[in-house]
N, C-alpha and C positions, 0 to 999 in steps of 0.2 A: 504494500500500500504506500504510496506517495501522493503529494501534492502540499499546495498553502495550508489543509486544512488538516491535515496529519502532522504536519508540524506540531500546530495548538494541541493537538494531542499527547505526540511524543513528549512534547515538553512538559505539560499535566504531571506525566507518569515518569519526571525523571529520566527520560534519554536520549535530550537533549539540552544543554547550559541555558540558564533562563537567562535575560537582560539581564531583569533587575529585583531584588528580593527586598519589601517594604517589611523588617521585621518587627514583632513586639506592638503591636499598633494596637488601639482599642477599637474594633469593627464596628459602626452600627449597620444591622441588619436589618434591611428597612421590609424583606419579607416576611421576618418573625418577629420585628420588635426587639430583638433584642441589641444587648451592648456586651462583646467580649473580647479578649484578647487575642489575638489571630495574627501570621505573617501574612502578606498579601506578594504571591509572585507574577512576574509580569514577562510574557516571553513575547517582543517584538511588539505591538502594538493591542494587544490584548492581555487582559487578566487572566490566567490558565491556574491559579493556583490559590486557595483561602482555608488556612486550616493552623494546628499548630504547626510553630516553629519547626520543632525534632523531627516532623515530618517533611518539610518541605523541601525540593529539590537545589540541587547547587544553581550558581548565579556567578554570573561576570561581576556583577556591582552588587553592595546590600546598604541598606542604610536602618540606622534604629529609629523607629517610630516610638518608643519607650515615652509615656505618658502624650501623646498625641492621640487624635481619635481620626479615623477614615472614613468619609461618608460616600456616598456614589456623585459623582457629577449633579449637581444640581442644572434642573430643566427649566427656562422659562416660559413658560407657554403660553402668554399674551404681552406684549412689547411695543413701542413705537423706538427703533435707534436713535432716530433723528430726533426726539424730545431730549434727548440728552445732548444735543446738540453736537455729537462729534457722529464722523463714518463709521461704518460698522469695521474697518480693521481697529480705529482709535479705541473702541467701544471695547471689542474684544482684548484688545489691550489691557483695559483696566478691571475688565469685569472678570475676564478668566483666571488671575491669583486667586481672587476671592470661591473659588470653586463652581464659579456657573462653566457648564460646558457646552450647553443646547440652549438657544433660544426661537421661539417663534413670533416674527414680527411682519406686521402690519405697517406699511410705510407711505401709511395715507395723508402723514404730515408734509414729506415730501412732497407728494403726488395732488396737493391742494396747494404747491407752488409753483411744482414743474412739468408735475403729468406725468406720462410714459416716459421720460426722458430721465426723471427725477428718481422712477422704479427701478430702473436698468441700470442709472449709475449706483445704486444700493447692494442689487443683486450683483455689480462686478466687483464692488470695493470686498465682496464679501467672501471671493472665490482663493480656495487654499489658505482658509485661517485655519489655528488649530482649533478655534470654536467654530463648532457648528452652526450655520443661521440660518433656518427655512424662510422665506418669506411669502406673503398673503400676496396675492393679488386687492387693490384696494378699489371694495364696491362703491364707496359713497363721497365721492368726490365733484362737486360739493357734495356733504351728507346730506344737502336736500335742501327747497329752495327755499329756505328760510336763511340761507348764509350765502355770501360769495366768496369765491376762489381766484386763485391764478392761473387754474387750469382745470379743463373739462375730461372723467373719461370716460368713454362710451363704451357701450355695450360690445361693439364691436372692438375696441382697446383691451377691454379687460379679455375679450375670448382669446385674443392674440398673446397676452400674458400669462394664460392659463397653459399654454404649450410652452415657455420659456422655461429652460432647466434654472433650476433654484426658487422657483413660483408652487407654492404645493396645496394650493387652494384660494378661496377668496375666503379674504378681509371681512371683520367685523361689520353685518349688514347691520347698519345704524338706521335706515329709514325706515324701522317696523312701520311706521303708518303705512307707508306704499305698501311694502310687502300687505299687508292685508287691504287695502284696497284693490290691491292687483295692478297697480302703477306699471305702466308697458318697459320702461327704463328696467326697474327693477326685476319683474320679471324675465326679463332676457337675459337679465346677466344670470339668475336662478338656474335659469333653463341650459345655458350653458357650463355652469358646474356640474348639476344633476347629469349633462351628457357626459361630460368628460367624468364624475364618480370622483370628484377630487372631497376633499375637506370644505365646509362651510362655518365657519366662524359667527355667532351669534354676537346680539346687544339688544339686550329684551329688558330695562326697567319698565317697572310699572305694568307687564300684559300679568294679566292670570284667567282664568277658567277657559273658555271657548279662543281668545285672543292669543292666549300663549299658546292654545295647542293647533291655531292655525299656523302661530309663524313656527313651531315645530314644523307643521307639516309642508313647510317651505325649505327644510334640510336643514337647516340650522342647527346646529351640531353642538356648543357649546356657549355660556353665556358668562362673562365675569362683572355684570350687575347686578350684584346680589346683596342685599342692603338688612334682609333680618332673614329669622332662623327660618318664617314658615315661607317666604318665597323661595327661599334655598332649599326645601324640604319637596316644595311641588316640582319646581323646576328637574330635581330628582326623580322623582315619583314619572314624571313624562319622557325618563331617559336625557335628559342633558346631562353633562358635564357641567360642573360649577365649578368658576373660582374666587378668590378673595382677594381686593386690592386695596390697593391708598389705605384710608386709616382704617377699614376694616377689617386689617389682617390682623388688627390690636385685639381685635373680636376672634381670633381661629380659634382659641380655647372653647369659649362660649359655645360657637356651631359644633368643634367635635364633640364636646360636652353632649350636646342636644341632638346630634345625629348619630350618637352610638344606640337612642333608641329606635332607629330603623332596622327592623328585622332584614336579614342578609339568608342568601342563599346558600346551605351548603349542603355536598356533595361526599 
């Protein structure tokens, strides 16, 4: 047996010299909760090994993690770069020490000054960083005619964004009212995600009963307006995704507190 992927194996099992050996480190394990001491080995650009010390495979390099703690790359999953006002290489610059290693962003700030032009300079600044950075296609540019922009993108902009490598859905659809009037704008660009089967990014304050489960049923995939425990509870209940931002993260005790009494499935 050979290949890339026998590599990660061999090296697993010892028979082959790892990079690099992260020893003595306090793991958390974010699939069981827990917190324990564990070496972490690392063969070539993958983790191939998590266990005690005395077991782990030899290494070119080791370093002591001795009272440090390991967590997995931290994910962002709703972002604008440009609000931080620097490129997404500047960005990843500063944010990657800090442990984020994925982000997904929305670069509708841009894209409400420069349009298509504004999205493609984002998605190249972003090409071979070591942080990962998906980005949205952005639907609501203007988010709708109650505001003006510097730049317009059409139905047909965004369908041409949605085939661009580094584009891996649409953006935060902000105009719930269209979406449920059936707004011809909004619906096209709908129509063209639902073809393509990409991701839909949600922004749903304020809908509940029949309102929310219509612009559900517009694809809308997830929503990060979530402002108390029982919106965030239905929005659940009808399958979204939820998440917490700005000063509501001050609140994440509160909701897990309040949502550990949602019954869970198990198997």
């Amino acid at each position: 047996m050979s290949g890339r992927v026998h590599e990660f194996v061999s090296a697993a099992l010892g028979q082959k010299r790892l990079t690099l050996l992260i020893r003595n480190a306090s793991l958390l394990n974010v699939f069981t909760g827990e917190t324990y001491e564990a070496t972490i080995g690392v063969y070539k650009t993958r983790i191939v090994y998590a266990g005690p010390d005395s077991d782990a495979p030899a290494a070119s390099k080791s370093i002591d993690a001795k009272g440090l703690t390991a967590i997995p790359g931290l994910v962002e999953s709703h972002m604008h770069v440009e609000s931080s006002m620097v490129t997404p290489s500047r960005f990843a610059e500063a944010a990657l020490p800090h442990g984020l290693t994925t982000a997904f962003a929305d670069p509708h700030e841009i894209a409400n000054v420069m349009g298509k032009a504004g999205v493609k300079a984002m998605v190249e600044d972003s090409r071979g960083l070591p942080l990962k950075l998906y980005f949205y296609a952005p639907t609501c540019v203007p988010e709708s005619k109650a505001v003006t922009s510097g730049a317009e993108l059409t139905p047909e902009d965004i369908d041409d964004m949605l085939g661009w490598e580094g584009i891996w859905g649409l953006g935060e659809v902000m105009d719930y009212p269209a979406v449920l009037k059936g707004g011809k704008k909004i619906s096209r660009i709908l129509d063209s995600a639902s073809a393509r089967d990409v991701v839909i990014d949600g922004h749903a304050p304020l809908l509940s009963g029949r309102e929310l489960n219509a612009y559900i049923a517009s694809g809308a995939e997830a929503d990060h307006e979530n402002f108390s425990v029982e919106t965030t509870l239905e929005k659940l209940r009808l399958g979204m995704y939820v998440k917490l931002r700005g000063p509501y993260v001050l609140d994440a005790q509160k909701f897990a507190d309040a949502l550990k009494t949602v019954p869970t499935l198990t198997t």
